[in-house]
Residue frames as a rotation matrix with the C-alpha (Angstrom) as fourth column:
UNK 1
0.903 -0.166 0.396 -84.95
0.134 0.985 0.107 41.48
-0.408 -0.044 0.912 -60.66
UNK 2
0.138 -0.986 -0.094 -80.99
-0.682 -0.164 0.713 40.79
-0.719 -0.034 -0.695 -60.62
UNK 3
0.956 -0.172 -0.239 -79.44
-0.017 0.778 -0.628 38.31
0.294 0.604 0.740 -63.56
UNK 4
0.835 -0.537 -0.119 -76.34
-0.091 -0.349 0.933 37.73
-0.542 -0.769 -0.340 -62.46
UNK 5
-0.150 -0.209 0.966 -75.55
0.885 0.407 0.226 36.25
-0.440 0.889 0.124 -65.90
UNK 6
0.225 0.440 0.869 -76.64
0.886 -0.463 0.004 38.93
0.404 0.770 -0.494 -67.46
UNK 7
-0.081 -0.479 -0.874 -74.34
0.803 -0.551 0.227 41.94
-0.590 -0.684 0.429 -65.04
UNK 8
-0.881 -0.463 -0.094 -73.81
0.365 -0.793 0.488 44.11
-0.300 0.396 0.868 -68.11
UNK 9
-0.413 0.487 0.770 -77.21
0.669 -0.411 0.619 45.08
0.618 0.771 -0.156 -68.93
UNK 10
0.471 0.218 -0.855 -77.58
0.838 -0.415 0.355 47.01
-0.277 -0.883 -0.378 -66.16
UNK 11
-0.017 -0.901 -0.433 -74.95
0.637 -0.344 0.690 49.39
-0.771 -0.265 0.580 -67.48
UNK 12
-0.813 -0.070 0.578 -75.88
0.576 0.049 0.816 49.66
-0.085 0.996 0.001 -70.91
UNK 13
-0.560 0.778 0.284 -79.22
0.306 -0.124 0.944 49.62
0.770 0.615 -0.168 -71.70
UNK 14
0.307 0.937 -0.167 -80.86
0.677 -0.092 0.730 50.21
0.669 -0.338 -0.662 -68.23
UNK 15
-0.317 -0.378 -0.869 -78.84
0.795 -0.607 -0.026 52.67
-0.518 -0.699 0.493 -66.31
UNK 16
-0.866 0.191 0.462 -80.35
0.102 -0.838 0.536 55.35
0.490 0.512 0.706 -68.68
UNK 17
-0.063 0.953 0.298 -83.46
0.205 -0.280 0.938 55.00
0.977 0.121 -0.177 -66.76
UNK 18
0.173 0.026 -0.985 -82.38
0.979 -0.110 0.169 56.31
-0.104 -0.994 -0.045 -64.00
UNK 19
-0.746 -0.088 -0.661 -82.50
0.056 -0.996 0.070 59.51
-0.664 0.015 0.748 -65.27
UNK 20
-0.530 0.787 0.315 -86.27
0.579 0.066 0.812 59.41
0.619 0.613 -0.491 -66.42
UNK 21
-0.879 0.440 0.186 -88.77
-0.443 -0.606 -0.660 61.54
-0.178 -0.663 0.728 -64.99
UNK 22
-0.404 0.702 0.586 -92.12
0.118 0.676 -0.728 59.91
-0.907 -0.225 -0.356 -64.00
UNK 23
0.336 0.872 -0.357 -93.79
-0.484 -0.165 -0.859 60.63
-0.808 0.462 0.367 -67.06
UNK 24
-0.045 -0.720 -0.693 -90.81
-0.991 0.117 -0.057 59.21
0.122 0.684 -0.719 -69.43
UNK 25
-0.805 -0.571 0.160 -90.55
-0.593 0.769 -0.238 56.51
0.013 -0.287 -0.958 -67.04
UNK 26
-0.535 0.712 0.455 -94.28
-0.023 0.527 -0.850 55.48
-0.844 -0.465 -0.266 -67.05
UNK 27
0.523 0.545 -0.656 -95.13
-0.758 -0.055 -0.650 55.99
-0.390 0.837 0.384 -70.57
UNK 28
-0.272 0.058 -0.960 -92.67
-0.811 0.524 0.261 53.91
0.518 0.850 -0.096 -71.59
UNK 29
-0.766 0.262 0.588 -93.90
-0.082 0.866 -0.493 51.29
-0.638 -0.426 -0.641 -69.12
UNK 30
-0.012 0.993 0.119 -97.09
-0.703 0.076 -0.707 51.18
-0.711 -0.092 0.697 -70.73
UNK 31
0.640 0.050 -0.767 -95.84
-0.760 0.191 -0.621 50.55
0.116 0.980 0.160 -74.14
UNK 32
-0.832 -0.434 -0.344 -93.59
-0.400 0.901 -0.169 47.47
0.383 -0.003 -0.924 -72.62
UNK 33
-0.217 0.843 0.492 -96.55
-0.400 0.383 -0.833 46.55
-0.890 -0.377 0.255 -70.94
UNK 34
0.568 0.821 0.063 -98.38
-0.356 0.314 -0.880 46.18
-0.742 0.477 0.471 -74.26
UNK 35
0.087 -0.520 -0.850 -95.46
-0.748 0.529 -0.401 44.76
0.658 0.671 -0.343 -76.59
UNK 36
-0.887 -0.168 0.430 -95.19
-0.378 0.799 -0.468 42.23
-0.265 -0.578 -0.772 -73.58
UNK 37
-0.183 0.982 -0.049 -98.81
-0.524 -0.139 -0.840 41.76
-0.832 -0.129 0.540 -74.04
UNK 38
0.409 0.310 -0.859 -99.14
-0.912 0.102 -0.397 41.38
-0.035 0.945 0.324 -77.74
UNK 39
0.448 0.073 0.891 -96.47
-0.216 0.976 0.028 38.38
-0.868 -0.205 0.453 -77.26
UNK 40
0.989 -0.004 0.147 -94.74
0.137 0.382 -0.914 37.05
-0.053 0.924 0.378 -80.63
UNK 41
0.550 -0.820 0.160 -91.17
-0.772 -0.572 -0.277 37.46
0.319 0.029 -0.947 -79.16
UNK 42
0.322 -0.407 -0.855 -88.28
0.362 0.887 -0.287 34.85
0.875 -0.217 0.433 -78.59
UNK 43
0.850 0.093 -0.518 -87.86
0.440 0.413 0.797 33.95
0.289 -0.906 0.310 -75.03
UNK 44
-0.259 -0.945 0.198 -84.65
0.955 -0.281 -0.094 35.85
0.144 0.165 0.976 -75.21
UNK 45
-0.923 -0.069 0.378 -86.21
0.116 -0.988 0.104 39.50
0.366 0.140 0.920 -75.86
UNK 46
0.416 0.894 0.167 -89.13
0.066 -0.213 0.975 39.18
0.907 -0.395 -0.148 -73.56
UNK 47
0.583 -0.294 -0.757 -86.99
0.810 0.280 0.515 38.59
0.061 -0.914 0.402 -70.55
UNK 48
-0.678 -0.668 -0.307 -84.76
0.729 -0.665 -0.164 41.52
-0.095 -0.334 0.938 -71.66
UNK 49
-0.658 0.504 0.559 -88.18
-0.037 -0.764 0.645 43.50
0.752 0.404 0.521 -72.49
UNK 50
0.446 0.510 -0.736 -89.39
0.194 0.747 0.636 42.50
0.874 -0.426 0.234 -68.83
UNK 51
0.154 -0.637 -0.755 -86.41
0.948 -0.120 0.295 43.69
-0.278 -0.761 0.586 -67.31
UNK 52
-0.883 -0.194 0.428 -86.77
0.227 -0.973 0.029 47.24
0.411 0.123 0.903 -68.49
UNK 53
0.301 0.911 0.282 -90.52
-0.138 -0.251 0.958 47.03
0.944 -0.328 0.050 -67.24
UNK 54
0.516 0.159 -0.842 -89.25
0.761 0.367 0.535 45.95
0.394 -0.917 0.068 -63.70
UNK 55
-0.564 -0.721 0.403 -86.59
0.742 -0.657 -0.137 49.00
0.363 0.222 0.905 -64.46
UNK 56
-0.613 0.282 0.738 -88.93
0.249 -0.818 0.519 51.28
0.750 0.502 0.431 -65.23
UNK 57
0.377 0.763 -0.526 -91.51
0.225 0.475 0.851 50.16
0.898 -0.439 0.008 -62.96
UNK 58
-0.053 -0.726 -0.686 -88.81
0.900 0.263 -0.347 51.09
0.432 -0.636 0.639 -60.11
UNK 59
-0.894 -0.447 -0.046 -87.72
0.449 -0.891 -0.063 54.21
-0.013 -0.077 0.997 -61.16
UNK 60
-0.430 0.301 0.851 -91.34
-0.059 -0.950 0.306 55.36
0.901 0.081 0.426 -61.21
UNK 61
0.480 0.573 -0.664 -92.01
0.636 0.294 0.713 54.02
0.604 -0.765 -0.224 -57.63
UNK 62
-0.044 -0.407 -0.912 -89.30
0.983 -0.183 0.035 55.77
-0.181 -0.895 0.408 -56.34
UNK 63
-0.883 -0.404 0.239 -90.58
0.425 -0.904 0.041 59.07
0.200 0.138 0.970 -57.78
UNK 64
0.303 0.938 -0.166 -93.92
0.227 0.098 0.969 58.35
0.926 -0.331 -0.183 -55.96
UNK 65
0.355 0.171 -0.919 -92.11
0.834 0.387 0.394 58.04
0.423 -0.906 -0.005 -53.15
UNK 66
-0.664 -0.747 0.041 -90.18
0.746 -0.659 0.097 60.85
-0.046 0.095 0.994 -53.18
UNK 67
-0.596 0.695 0.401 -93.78
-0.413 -0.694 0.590 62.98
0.688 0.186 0.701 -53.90
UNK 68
0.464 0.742 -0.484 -95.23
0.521 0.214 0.826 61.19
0.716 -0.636 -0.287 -51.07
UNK 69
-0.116 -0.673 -0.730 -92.34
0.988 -0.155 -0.014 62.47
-0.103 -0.723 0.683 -48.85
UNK 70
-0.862 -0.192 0.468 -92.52
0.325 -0.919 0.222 65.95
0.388 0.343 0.855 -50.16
UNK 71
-0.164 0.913 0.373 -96.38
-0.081 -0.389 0.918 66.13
0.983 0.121 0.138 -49.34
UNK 72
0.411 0.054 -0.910 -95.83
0.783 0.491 0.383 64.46
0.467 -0.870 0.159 -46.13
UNK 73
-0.534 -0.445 -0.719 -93.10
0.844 -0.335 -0.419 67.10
-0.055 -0.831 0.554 -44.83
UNK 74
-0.761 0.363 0.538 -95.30
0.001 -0.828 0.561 70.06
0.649 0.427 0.630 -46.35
UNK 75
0.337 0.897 -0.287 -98.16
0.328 0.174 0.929 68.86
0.883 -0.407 -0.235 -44.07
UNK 76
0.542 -0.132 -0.830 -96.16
0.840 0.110 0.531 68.46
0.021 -0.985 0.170 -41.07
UNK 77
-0.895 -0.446 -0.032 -94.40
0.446 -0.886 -0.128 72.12
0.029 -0.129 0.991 -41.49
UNK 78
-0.381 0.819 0.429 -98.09
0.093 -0.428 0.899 73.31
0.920 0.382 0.087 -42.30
UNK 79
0.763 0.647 0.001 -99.00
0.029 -0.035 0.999 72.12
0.646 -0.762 -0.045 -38.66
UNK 80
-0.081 -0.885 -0.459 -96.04
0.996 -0.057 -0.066 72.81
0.032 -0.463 0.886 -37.10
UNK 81
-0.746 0.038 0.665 -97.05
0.380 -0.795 0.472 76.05
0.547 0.605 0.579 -38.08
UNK 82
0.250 0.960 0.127 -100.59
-0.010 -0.129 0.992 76.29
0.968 -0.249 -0.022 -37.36
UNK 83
0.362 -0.257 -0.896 -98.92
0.927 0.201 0.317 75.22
0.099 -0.945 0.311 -33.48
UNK 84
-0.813 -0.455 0.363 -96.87
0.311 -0.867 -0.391 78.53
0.492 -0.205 0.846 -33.41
């Protein structure tokens, strides 16, 4: 999710997580998960603690995907192979 009001945190605070590796990027999901969870925040710092989960939440889909590709071309060289 875009804010369009809200342009510069992208830069700041969430452009570091694009350089997370899945385990960085999914551990700290959990722990926004559960501080989202627990609740007792102003409407102000849930929405920006929300938008690092949707962040985070991104950056580790697109290093699934990236390891689905990898397994995918490894197969199809494997039988590409196995044809020879």
């Amino acid at each position: 999710m875009t804010d369009s009001g809200n342009a510069e945190a992208e830069p700041t605070e969430l452009a570091e997580i694009r350089g997370f590796g899945y385990e960085r990027a999914r551990d700290e999901l959990v722990n926004v998960v559960k501080m989202l969870e627990q609740g007792g925040m102003d409407l102000d710092d849930s929405l920006a603690l929300w938008e690092r989960g949707e962040a985070l939440a991104t950056r580790c889909e697109e290093h699934l995907a990236g390891a689905r590709k990898r397994v995918e071309d490894a197969i199809s060289r494997s039988e590409a192979e196995e044809q020879v």
